[in-house]
N, C-alpha and C positions, 0 to 999 in steps of 0.2 A: 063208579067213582068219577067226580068231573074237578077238574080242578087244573092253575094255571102252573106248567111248566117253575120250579124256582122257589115255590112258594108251598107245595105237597108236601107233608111228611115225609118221610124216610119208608114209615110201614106202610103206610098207603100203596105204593110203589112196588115195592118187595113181598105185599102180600101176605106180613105177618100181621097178627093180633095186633087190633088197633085199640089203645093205650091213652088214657088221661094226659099223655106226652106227646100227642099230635095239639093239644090247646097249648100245651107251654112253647112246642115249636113254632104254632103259629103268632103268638106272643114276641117270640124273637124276632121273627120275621118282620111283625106290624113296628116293631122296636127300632130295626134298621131302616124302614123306610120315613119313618117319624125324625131319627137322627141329619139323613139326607134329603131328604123333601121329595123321595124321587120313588123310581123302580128298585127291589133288588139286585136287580140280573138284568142286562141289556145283549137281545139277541140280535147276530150279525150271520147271514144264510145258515139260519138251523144252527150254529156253532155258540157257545158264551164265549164272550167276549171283555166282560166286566161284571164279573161279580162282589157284590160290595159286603156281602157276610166276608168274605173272603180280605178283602183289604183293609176292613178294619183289623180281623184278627191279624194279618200283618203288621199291621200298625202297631198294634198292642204289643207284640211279641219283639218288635224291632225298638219299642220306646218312642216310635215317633211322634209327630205335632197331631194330637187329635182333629185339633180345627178344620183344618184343611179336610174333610172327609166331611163334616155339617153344609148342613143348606147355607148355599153363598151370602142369602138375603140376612141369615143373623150376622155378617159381617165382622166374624171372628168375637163375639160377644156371646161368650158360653161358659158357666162356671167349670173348670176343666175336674173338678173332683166326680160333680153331679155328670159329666159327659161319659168321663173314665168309667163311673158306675154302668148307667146306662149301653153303655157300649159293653164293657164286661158281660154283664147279665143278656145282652142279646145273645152273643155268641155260646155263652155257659146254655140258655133256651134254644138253640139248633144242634149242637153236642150231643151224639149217641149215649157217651156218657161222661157231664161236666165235670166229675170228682180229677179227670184223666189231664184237665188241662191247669197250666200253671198261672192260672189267673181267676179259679174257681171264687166261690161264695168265701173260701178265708182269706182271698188273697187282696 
């Protein structure tokens, strides 16, 4: 198994049967960093520090300003329905299991 900290499946890791849901997770993955222009995960001595699967679904949950979370260079110029989507579905694609959270595929 080689792979970067952040960015591994779940079962990878854990060492369960590995699942046509390591492609959708790393789909989520490729989703947030397309969303920010950046890393997922910004490591600070061995410890995270900022992870951004993490503060979108914050965002989501709290209602806050999407924009503010996209790459600086689109300069707040983002259809915020098509962003909400994309954001949704990233974090629904890292989800052990998406049915559980309040912003699934009906929402």
């Amino acid at each position: 198994m080689r792979g970067t900290r952040g960015y591994l499946a779940p079962e990878w890791i854990s060492g369960e049967a590995v699942t046509p849901k390591v492609d959708v997770f790393s789909y989520g993955k490729l989703l947030f960093e397309i969303l920010s222009s950046g890393r997922n995960i910004n490591m600070l001595d061995d410890e995270i520090c900022n992870y951004f699967p993490a503060r979108v679904a914050i965002a989501i949950n709290k209602g806050e300003d999407l924009l503010t979370l996209v790459d600086d260079k689109l300069e707040g110029n983002a259809n915020m329905e098509e962003l909400t989507r994309a954001c949704k579905v990233a974090c629904c694609c890292i989800q052990d299991n998406p049915r559980e959270t309040n912003y699934g595929p009906g929402n």
